[in-house]
C-alpha positions as CSV (number, residue, x, y, z in Angstrom):
1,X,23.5,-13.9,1.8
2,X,24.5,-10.0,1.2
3,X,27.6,-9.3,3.3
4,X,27.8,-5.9,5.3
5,X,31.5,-4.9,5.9
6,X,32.5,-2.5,8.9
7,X,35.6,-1.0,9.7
8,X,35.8,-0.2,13.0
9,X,37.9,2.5,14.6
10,X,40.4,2.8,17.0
11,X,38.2,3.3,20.4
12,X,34.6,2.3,19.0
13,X,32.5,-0.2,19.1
14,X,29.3,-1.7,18.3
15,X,26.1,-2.2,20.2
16,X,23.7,-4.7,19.9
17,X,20.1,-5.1,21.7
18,X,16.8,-6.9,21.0
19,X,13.2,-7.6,22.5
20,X,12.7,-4.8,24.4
21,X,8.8,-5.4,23.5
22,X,7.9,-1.9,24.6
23,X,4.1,-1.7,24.8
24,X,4.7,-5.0,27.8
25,X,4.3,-3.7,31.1
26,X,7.2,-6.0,32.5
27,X,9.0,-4.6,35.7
28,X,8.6,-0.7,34.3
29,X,5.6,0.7,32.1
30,X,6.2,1.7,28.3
31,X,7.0,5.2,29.3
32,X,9.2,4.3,31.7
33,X,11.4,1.6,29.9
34,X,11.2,4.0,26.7
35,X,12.9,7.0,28.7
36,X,15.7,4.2,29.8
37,X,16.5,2.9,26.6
38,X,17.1,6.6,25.7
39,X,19.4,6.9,28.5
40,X,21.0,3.9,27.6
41,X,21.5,4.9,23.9
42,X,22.6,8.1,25.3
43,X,25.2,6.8,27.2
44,X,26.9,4.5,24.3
45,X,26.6,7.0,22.0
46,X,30.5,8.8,22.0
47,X,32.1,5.5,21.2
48,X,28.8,3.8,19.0
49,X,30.2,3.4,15.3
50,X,27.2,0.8,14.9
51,X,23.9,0.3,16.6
52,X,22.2,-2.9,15.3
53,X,18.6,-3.8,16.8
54,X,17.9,-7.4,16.6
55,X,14.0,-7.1,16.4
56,X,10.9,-7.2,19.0
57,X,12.0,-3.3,20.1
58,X,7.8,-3.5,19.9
59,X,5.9,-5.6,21.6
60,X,3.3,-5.1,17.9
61,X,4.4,-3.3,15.0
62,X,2.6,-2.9,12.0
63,X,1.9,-0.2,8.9
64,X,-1.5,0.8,7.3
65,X,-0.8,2.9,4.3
66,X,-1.9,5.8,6.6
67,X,-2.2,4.2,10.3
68,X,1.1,3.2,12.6
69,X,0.8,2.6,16.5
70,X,0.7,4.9,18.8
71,X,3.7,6.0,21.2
72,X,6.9,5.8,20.9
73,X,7.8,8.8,20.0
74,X,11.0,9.0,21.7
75,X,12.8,6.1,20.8
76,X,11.8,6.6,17.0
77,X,12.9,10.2,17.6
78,X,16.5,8.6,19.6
79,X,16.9,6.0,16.6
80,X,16.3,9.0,14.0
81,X,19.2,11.0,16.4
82,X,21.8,8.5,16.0
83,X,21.0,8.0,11.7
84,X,21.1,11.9,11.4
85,X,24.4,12.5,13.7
86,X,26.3,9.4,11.0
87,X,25.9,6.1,13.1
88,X,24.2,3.6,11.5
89,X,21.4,1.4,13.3
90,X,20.2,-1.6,11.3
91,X,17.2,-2.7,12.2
92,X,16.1,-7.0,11.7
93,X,12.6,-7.1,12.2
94,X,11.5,-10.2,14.6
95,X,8.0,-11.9,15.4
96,X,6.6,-8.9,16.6
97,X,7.7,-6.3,14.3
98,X,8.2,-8.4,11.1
99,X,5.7,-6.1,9.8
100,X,8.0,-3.0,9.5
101,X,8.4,-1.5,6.3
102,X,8.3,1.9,4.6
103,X,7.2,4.5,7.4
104,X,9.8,2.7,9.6
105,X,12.8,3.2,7.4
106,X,11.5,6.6,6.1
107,X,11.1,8.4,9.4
108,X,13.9,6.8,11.1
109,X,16.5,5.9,8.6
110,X,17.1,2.9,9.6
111,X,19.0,-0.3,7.2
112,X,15.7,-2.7,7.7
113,X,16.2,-6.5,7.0
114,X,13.7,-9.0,7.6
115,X,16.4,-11.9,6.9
116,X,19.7,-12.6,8.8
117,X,23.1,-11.3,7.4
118,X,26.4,-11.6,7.6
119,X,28.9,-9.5,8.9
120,X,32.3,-8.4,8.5
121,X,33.2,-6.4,11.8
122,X,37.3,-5.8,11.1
123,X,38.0,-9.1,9.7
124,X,35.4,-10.9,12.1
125,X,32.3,-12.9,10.8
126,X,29.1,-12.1,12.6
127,X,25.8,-14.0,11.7
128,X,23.4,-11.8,12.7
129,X,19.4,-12.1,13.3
130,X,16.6,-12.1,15.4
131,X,16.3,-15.3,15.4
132,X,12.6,-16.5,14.9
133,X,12.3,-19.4,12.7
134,X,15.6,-20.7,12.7
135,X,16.7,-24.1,13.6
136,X,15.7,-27.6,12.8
137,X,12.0,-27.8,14.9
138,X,9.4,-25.1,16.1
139,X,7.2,-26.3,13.0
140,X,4.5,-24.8,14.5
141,X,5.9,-21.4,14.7
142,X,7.4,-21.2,11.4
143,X,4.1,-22.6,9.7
144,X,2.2,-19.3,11.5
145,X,4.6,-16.8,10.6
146,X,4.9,-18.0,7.0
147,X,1.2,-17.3,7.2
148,X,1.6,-13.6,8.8
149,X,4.3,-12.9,6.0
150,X,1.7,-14.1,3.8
151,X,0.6,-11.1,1.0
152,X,-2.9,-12.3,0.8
153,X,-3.8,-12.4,5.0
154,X,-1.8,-9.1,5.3
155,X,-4.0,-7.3,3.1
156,X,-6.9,-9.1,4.7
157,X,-5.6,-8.1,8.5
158,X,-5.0,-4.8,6.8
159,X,-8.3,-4.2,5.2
160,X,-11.0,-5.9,6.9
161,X,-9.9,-5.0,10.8
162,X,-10.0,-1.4,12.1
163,X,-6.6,-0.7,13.5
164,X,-8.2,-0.1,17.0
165,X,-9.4,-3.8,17.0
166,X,-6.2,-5.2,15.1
167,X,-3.8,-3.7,17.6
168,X,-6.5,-5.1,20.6
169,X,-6.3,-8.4,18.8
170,X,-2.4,-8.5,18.5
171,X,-1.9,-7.1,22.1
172,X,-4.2,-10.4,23.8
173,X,-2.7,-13.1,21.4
174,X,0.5,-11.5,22.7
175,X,-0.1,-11.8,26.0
176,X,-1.5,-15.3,25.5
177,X,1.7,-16.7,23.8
178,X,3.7,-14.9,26.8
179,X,1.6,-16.9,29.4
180,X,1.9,-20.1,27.8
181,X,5.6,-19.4,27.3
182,X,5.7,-19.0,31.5
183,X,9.2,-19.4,32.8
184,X,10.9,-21.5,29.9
185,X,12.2,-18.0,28.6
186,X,14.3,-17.5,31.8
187,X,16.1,-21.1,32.2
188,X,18.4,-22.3,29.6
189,X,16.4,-25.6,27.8
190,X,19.6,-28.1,27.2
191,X,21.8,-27.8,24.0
192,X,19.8,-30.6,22.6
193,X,16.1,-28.2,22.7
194,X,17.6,-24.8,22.3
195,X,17.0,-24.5,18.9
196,X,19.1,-21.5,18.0
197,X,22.1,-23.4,19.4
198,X,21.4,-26.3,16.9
199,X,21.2,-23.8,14.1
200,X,24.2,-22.7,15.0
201,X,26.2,-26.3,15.5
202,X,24.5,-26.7,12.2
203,X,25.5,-23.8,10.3
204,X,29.7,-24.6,11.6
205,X,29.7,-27.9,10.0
206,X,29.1,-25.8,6.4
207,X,31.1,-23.0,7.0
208,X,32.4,-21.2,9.9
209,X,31.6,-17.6,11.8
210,X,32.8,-16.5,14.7
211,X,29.7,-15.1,16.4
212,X,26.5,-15.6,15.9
213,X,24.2,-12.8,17.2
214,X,20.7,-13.6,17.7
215,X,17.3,-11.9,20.2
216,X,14.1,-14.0,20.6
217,X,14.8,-16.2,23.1
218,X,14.8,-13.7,25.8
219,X,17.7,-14.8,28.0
220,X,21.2,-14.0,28.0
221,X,23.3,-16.8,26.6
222,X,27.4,-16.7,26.1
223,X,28.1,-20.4,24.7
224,X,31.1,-21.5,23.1
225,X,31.0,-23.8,20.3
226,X,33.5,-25.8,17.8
227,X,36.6,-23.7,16.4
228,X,36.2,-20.7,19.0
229,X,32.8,-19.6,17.4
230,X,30.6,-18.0,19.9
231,X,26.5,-18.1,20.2
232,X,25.4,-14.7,21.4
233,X,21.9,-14.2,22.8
234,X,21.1,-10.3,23.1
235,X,18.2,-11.4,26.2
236,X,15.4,-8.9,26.3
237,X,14.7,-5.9,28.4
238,X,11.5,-7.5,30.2
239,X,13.4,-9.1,33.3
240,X,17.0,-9.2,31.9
241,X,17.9,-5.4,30.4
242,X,20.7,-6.8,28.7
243,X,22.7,-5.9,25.3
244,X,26.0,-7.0,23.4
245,X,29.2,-4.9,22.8
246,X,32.2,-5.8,20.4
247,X,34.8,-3.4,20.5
248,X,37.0,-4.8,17.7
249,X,38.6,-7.6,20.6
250,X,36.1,-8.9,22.6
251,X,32.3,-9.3,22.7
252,X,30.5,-8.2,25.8
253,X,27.1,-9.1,27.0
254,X,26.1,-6.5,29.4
255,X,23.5,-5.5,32.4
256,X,21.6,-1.8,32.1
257,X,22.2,-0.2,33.6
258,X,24.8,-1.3,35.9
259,X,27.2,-2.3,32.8
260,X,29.0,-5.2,34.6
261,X,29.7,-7.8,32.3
């Protein structure tokens, strides 16, 4: 796994935040939620060395050679700020998105990865992700995304649907996997049907981080685990608005926009 080292400074820190799955009404419209994740980026911004986005920022992203959704201007335009004034903001593509690739990275300037990575944040390891996929069950889930990820069905998705029907089609199996999903994204399953949690108990009995970072599951989780390694869940900004913060000491998991811990 390709290690990314930071260095942070003296009075920075670096912000992490996932699912925000604009294009899903949730409490606020599109618009709405895009102009407060603006405001939020806004505000983080003087002491933002890093910015890394942890996937499902769209609710469906995907690139024709000469067709991207509509909207969403001013994030892209936000994300595109941050690159051009020298903070980086890696981008890990998640269910939703996985489809990002060369108009994405091109416009924004974004670091794209469609795998997890390691980090080194000033001597800490960070295993970083969105988080689709991992652990030792959701068979199901990993047998349909292998098939998205698929080069023969994208080119099929990408050549035999209109985008104005594709996106239709994405939007109402979206919604569909939402409603069958109902509550059991806001309550915490048990350590022994989390998944990510066993991927992480897993992954210490090999070789040891100190945080792993992932989105997906939609709700805030701070757990501790064997030899002071920490499980991060970013949560979502659907009914939680919630991000991570490491200033070089501690990690944070915050509440937009009151910014209680």
């Amino acid at each position: 796994m390709e290690k990314i080292k930071i260095s942070l400074p003296e009075g920075k820190s670096v912000y992490f935040a996932s699912d925000m799955h604009l294009g899903v009404r949730g409490f606020l419209n599109t618009r709405e939620k895009e102009k407060l994740i603006v405001r939020w980026m806004d505000e983080i911004r003087p002491d933002c060395h890093v910015l890394v986005l942890c996937g499902d920022v769209f609710d469906f992203w995907y690139e024709w050679k000469k067709v991207v959704p509509k909207g969403y201007v001013r994030i892209l335009a936000k994300i595109a700020e941050f690159v051009d004034a020298g903070i980086p903001v890696y981008y890990f593509s998640g269910n939703h998105d996985m489809w990002a690739k060369d108009y994405f990275v091109e416009e924004t300037g974004v670091i794209l990865f469609h795998e997890p990575r390691e980090f080194d944040i000033s001597g800490k390891r960070f295993f970083v992700g969105h988080g689709d996929g991992l652990g030792p069950k959701d068979r199901k889930f990993k047998m349909m995304k292998a098939l998205f990820k698929n080069g023969f069905a994208r080119w099929m998705f990408s050549h035999l649907l209109h985008p104005d029907f594709a996106i239709r089609l994405a939007d109402y199996f979206s919604r569909r996997s939402r409603t069958a999903t109902g509550r059991s994204e806001n309550t915490y399953l048990g350590d022994d049907r989390e998944w990510l949690y066993m991927f992480c108990t897993d992954t210490l009995k090999k070789e040891h981080f100190d945080y792993f970072i992932f989105g997906h599951r939609h709700l805030a989780i701070d757990k501790q685990l064997e030899g002071g390694a920490r499980y991060i869940n970013l949560g979502d900004w659907l009914t939680f608005y919630t991000y991570g913060q490491w200033d070089g000491r501690e990690f944070y998991l915050k509440t937009y926009p009151n910014d209680g811990q």
